[in-house]
C-alpha positions as CSV (number, residue, x, y, z in Angstrom):
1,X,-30.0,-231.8,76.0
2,X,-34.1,-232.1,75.5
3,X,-36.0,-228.3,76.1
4,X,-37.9,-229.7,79.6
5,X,-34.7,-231.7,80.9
6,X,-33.8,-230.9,84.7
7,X,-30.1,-230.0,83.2
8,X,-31.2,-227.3,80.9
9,X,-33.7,-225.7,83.2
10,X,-31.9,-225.4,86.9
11,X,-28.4,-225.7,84.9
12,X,-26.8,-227.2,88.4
13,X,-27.6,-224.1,90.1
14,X,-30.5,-225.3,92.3
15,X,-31.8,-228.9,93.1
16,X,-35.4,-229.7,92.0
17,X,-36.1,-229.4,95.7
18,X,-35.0,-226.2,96.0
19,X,-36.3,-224.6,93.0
20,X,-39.7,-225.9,94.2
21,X,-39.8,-224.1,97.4
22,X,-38.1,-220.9,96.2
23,X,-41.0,-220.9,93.6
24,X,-43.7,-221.9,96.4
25,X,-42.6,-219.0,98.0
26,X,-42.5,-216.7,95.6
27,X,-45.6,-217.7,94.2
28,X,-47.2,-217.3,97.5
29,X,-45.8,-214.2,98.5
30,X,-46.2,-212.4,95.4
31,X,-49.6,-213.9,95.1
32,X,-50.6,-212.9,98.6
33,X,-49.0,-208.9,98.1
34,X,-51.4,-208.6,94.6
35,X,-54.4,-210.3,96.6
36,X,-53.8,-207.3,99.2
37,X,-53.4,-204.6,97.1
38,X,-56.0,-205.4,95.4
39,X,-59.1,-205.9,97.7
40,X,-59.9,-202.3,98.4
41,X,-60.4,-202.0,94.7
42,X,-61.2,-205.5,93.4
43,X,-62.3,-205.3,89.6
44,X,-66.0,-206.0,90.2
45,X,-66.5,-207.0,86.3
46,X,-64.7,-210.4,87.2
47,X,-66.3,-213.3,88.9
48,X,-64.7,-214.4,91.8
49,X,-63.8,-217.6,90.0
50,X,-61.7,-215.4,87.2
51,X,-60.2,-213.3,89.6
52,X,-58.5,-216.5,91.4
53,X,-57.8,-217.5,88.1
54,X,-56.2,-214.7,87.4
55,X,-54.1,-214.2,90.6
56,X,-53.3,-218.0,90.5
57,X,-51.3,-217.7,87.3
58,X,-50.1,-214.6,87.8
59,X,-48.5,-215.8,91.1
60,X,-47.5,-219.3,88.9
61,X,-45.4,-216.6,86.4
62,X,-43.9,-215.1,89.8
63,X,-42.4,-218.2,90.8
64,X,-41.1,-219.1,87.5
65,X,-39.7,-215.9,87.0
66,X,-38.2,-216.5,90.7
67,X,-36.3,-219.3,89.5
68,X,-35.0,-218.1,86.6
69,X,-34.0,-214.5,88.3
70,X,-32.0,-217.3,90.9
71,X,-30.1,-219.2,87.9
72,X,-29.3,-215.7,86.1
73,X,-27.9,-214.3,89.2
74,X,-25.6,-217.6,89.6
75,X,-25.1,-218.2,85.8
76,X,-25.5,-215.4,84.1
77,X,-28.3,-217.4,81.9
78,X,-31.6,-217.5,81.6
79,X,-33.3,-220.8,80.8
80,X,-35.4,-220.9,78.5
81,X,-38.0,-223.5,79.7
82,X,-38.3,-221.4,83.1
83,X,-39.1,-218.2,80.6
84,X,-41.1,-219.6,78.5
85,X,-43.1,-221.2,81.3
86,X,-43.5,-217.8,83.1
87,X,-44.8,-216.1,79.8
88,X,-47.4,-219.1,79.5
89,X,-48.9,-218.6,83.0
90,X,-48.8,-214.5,82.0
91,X,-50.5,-215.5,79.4
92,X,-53.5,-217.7,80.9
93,X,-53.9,-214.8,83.6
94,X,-54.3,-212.0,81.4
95,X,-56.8,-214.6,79.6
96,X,-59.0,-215.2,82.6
97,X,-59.4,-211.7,83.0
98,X,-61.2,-211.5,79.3
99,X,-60.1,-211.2,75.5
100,X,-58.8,-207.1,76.2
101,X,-56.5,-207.5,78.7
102,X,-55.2,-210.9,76.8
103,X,-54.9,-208.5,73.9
104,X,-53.3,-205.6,75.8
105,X,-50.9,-208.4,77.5
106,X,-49.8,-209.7,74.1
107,X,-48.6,-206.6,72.4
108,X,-47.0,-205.3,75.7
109,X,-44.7,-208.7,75.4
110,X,-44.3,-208.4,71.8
111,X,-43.5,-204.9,72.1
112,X,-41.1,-205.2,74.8
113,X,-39.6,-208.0,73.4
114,X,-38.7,-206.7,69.9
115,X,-37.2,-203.4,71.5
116,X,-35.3,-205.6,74.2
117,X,-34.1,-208.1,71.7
118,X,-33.2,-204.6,69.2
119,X,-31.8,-203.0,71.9
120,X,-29.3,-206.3,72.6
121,X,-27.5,-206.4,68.8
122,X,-26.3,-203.1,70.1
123,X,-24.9,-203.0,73.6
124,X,-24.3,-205.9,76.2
125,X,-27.9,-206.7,76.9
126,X,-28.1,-210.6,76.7
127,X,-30.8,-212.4,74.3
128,X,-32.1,-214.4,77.4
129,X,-32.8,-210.5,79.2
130,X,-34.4,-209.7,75.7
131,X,-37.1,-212.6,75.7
132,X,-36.9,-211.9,79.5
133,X,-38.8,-209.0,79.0
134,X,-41.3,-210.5,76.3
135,X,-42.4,-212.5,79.7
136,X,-42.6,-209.8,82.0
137,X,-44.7,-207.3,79.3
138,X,-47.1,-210.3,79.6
139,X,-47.2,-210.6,82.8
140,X,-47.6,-206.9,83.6
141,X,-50.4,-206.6,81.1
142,X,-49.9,-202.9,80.4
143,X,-47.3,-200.5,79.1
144,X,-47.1,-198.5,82.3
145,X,-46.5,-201.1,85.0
146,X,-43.7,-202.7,82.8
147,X,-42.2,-199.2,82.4
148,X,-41.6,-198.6,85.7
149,X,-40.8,-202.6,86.5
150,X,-37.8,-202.3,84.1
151,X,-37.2,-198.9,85.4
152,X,-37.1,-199.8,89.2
153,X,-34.7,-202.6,88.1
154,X,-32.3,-201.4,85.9
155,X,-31.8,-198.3,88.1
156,X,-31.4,-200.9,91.1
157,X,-28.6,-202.9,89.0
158,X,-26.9,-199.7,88.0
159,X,-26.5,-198.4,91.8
160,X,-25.7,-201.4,93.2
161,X,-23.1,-202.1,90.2
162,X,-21.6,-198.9,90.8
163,X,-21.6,-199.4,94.7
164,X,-19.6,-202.9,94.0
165,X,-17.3,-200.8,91.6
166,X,-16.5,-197.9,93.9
167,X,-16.0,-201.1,96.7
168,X,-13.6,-203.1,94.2
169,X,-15.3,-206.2,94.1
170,X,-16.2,-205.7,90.8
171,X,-14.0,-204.3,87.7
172,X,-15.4,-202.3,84.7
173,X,-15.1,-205.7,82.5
174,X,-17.4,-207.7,85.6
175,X,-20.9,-209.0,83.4
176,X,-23.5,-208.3,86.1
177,X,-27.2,-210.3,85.4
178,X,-29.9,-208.2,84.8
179,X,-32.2,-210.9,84.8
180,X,-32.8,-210.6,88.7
181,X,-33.1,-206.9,89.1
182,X,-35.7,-207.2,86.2
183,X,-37.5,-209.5,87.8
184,X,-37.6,-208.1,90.9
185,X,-38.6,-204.4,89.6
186,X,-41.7,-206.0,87.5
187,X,-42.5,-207.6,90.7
188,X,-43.1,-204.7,92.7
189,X,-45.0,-203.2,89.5
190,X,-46.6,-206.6,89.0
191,X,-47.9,-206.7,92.8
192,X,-48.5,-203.2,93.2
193,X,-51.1,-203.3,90.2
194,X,-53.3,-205.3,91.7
């Protein structure tokens, strides 16, 4: 199966179609939520030109994220194309916003990653989570945002795991994803940073 083939990426969980608009959406809504919370204190040392920059692949990482939370939650795996993709667009926006903040963006990934990827030879945390949260250390930029991203979302999965356990939907051997509730924790960081 070729890295880039429809098969690998959506794994029969979404149709193209599909992914496309759930990553429009994204995209746009997370896009929109940054542009907001940002205006009252837009970073005046950026044209306007590298602030669009910016936000546009920043909002591009959003909806690949998006799609990959989506497949995780179905699948239980992360694709790899749809990672690597959002860490490339986290990777151009922390670049438009100058050499520093690149800088700063590439040793929170690395540093998240190693630890996530560490921290998975020991417990249950999958690989795909590990370079999961290379992608989201670029995309947050800084230490602190991804802090409380993963935070938000692993406190999120562990109340409503435990909800679903006290329910009996799920047993103590249920896998839950991680993936999404990572995803959706760096988001709120991730927009909230503006």
């Amino acid at each position: 199966m070729e890295f880039w083939s429809r098969e690998r990426i959506l794994r029969g969980a979404l149709s193209p179609l599909r992914a496309a608009a759930l990553w429009a959406c994204a995209a746009i809504l997370l896009g929109a939520a940054r542009s907001f919370a940002a205006s009252p204190h837009a970073d005046a040392s950026l044209s306007p030109g590298f602030a669009a920059a910016e936000l546009t692949w920043g909002a591009a990482a959003a909806g690949f994220l998006a799609v990959a939370a989506y497949v995780d939650a179905v699948l239980q795996i992360l694709p790899d194309p749809l990672v690597a993709s959002a860490a490339a667009a986290a990777s151009l926006s922390a670049a438009s916003r100058g050499i520093d903040d690149l800088l700063a963006a590439a040793v929170t990934g690395a540093f998240s990653f190693l630890a996530a990827f560490a921290l998975a030879s020991a417990t249950s945390l999958g690989r795909g989570d590990a370079k999961l949260t290379g992608a989201l250390g670029l995309w947050t930029g800084q230490p602190q945002p991804l802090i409380l991203g993963l935070t938000v979302g692993v406190a999120c999965a562990g109340i409503v795991a435990c909800a679903l356990l006290v329910i009996g939907k799920i047993d103590r051997r249920t896998t839950v994803a991680l993936g999404p509730w990572l995803v959706a924790g760096a988001s709120v960081a991730w927009a909230g940073s503006g």
